[in-house]
N, C-alpha and C positions, 0 to 999 in steps of 0.2 A: 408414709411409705414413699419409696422412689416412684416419682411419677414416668421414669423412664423405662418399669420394671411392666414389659409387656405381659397381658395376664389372658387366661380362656376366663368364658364363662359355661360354666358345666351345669350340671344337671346332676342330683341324687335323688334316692329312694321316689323312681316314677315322676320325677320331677319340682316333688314336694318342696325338695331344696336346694335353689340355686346355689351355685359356691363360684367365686372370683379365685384363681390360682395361676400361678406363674407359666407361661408358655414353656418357658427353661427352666429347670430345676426340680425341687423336690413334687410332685406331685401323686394326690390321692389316689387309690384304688381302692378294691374292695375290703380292707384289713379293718379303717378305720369304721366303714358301717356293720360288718361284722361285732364288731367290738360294741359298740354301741349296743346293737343288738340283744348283745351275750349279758351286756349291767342289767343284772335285777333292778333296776330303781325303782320310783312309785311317785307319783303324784305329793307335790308336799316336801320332798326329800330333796337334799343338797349332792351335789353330784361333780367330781372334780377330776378333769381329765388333763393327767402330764403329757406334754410334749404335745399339745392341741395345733401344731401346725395354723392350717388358714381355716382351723374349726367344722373338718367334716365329722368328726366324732360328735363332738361338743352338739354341732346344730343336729345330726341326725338321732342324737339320744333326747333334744329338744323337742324334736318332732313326734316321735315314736310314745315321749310320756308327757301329754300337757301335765301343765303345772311344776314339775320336776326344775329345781332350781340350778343352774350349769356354768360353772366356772373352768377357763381354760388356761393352762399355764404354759406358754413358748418362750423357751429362749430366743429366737430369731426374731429381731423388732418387725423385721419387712413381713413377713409371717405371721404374727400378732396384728400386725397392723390391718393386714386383710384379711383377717379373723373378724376383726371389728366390721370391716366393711359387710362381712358377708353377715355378721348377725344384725345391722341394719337392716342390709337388703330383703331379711329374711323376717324380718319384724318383730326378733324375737328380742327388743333391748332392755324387757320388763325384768327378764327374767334369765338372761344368759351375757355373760361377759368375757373376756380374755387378756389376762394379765399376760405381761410381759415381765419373763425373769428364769432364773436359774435356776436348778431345784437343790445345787448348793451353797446355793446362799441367795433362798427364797424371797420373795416382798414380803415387809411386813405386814401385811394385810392377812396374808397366808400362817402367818407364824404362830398365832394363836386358833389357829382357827380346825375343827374339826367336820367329817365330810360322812354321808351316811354312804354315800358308794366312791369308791377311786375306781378312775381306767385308766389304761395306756396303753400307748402301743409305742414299746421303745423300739431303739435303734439296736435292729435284728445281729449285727455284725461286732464281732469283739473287734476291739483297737488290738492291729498287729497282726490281722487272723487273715485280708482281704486287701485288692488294691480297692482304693476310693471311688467311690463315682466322681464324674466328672462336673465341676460347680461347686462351690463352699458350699451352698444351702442343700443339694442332693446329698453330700457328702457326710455333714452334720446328721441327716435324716438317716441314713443307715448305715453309717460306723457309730461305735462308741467314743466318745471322747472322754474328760474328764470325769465324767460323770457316768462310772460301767453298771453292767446290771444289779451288782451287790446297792450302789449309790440309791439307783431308780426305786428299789423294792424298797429300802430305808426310806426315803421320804415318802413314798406313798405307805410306808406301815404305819409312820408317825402323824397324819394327814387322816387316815380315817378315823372312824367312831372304834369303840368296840363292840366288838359285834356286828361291824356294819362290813362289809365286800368290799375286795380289791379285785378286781378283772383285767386281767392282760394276755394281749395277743403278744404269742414269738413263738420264732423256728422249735419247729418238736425236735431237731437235733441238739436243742439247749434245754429242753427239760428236764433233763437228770440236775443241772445248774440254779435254775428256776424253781423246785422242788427244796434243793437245799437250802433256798434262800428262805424260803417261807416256813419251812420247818423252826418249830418253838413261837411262832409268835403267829399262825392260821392254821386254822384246821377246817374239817369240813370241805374241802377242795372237790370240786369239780372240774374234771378235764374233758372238753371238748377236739376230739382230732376235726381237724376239716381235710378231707380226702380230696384230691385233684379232680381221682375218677375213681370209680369202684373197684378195685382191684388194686388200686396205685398205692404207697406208702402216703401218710401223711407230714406236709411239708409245713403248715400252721398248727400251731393249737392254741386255742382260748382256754384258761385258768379263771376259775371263779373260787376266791377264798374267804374266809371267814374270821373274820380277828378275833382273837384269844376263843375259836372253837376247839372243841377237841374231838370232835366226830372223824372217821373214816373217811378217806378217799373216794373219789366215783369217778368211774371212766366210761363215760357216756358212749353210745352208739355211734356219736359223730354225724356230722354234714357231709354230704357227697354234693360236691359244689358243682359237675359238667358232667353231662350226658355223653355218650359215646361219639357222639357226632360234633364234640363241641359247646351247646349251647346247655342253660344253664340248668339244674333241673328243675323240679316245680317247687320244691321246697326253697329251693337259695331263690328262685325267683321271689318267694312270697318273702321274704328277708331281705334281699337287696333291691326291691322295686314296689315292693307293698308294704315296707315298714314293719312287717312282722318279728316279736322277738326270734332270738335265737335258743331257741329252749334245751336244756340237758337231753 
């Protein structure tokens, strides 16, 4: 990585997991531990998260299920690269890595290779729909490029087991689009809204699917992430500070 490329050192889930990330640029919040959260995974099980950024998903799904085996995949080398750093730091190098590549036109490492859970959290913003955040690497992080949501779903549809979960966080104003994409080839979906505040519309939602199932839909009660006053409530607390899953 650019050794000129100033970085924070942060803090997830209560502290469990340091993460190195850029002062400028793309930077984590709570989407990717959410996410994390929301993966069914288990002990034992391979687990491969698109668009792993500097690996806050990756390390906090790490965290949450010892044993759980966690591969990350980033386009952006400077981002892969402190991906790497941080599952050093994090000591997790037995059993968590982060390739560096494209998800149209993968490592071949990845190419034969099948995943008992896929996550992601793509880039929330269609190409064409939005001006860019400001920085190539912010800008990458939440426009589409190349590679749109139709792109994303395909390679994580070809990427899991069968039968095994795909989970992704994005905007619930794309869920009608998100829906269509997994339609014929998951069933069994699970939709999580996460609510601002109780009363509020939902501005996230987490999808948990199920390859080649054919079971019915479920629209979960949802997460009410802020208290009136702001602060967070006691359940998103025990999810983003005590590591607890994100349950239906």
């Amino acid at each position: 990585m650019d050794q000129g490329v100033e970085c924070t050192a942060d803090r997830l889930l209560g502290g469990g997991i340091s993460l190195l990330q850029p002062r400028d640029g793309y930077r984590a919040a709570i989407d990717p531990v959410l996410l994390a959260a929301a993966t069914p995974a288990m002990a034992g099980e391979r687990v491969l998260d698109v668009g792993a950024g500097v690996g806050a998903a990756t390390l906090c799904l790490a965290f949450r299920v010892p044993g759980a085996d966690v591969t990350g995949l980033e386009l952006q080398p400077d981002l892969a690269a402190l991906g790497d750093r941080n599952i050093r730091g994090n000591r997790f190098e037995d059993r968590v890595r982060i390739m560096t590549g494209d998800l149209l036109s993968p490592p071949p490492e990845l190419a034969g290779t099948a995943f008992d859970r896929v996550m992601t959290n793509p880039p929330f913003q269609k190409a064409g729909t939005h001006t860019p955040a400001p920085g190539a690497s912010r800008a990458m992080a939440h426009g589409e490029g190349a590679a749109d949501l139709s792109a994303w779903v395909d390679f994580c549809a070809r990427r899991v087991k069968p039968r095994g979960t795909l989970t992704i966080i994005h905007r619930a104003d794309r869920l009608d689009e998100l829906m269509a994409l997994l339609h014929g080839r998951f069933g069994a979906i699970t939709l999580i809204p996460l609510w601002p505040r109780a009363g509020q519309p939902a501005k996230r939602v987490v999808v948990t699917a199920r390859k080649g199932a054919r079971g019915p839909a479920v629209l979960s009660p949802g997460l009410v992430l802020h208290q009136a006053d702001g602060r967070f409530t006691s359940t998103a607390e025990a999810i983003l500070r005590d590591g607890a899953a994100l349950a239906p």
